[in-house]
N, C-alpha and C positions, 0 to 999 in steps of 0.2 A: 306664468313664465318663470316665477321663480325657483319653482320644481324641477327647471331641464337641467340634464345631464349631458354632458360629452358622451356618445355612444362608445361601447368598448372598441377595441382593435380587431378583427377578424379573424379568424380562428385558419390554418392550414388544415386541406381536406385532411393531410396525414394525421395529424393531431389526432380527430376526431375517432380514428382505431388503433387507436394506442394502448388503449385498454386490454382490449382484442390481441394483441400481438403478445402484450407480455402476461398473461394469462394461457392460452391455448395453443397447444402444444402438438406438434404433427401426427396426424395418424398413425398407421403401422404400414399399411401398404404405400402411403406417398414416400416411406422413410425407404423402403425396399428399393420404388424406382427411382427415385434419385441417384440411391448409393450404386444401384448397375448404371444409371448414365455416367457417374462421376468417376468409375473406377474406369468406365470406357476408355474418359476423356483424359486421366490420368497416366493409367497404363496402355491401354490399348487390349484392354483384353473382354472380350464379351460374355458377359456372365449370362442366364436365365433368372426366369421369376424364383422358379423351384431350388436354385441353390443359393440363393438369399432368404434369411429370416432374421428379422427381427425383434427382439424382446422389451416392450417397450416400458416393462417395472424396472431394468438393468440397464437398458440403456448401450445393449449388446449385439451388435449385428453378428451372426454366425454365417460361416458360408461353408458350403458343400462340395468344397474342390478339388481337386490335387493338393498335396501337399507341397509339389516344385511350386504353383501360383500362390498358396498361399507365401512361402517365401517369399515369392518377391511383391507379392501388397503388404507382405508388413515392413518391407523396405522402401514402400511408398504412403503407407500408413501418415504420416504427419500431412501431408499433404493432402490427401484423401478427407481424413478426418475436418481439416480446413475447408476444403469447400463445401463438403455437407455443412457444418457451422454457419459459414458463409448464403449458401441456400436455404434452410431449414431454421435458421435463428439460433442464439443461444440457449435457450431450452428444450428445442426439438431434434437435439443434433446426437447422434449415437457418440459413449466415450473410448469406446474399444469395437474393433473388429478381431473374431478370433475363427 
């Protein structure tokens, strides 16, 4: 009896992928479709798969549009880039769209 110990305090399931999170960083195609829901839900404008790409050494979403839309996503750009941050994490999140 004089071996026992108070058991520790129990761990939150989130804890346990924590690891997980701050290591592994989004793919190329989940970063694609995000960024056409978020410019959806942002601007209102429907992009396709084919005019987004992303380069995932850069950290650079390119898109293939008009140049009137692009205008006005880079005048939505801060906002944009926030929610991708917001969904995608701090290291999985693009730093420019051009």
């Amino acid at each position: 009896m004089e071996e026992y110990s108070v058991p520790r305090g129990m761990k939150q399931i989130s804890d346990l992928f924590e690891k997980y999170k701050t290591r592994i960083k989004a793919p190329q195609a989940s970063v694609e479709k995000e960024c056409i829901v978020v410019i959806k839900e942002v601007t209102g404008f429907a992009l396709t798969r084919e005019q987004v790409s992303y380069t995932v050494s850069t950290r650079v979403i390119h898109l293939q549009i008009p140049s009137v839309l692009k205008s006005e996503l880079r005048f939505h750009q801060a906002a944009i880039l926030e929610q991708l941050k917001h969904r995608l994490g701090k290291d999985g999140c693009p730093n420019a769209i051009l």
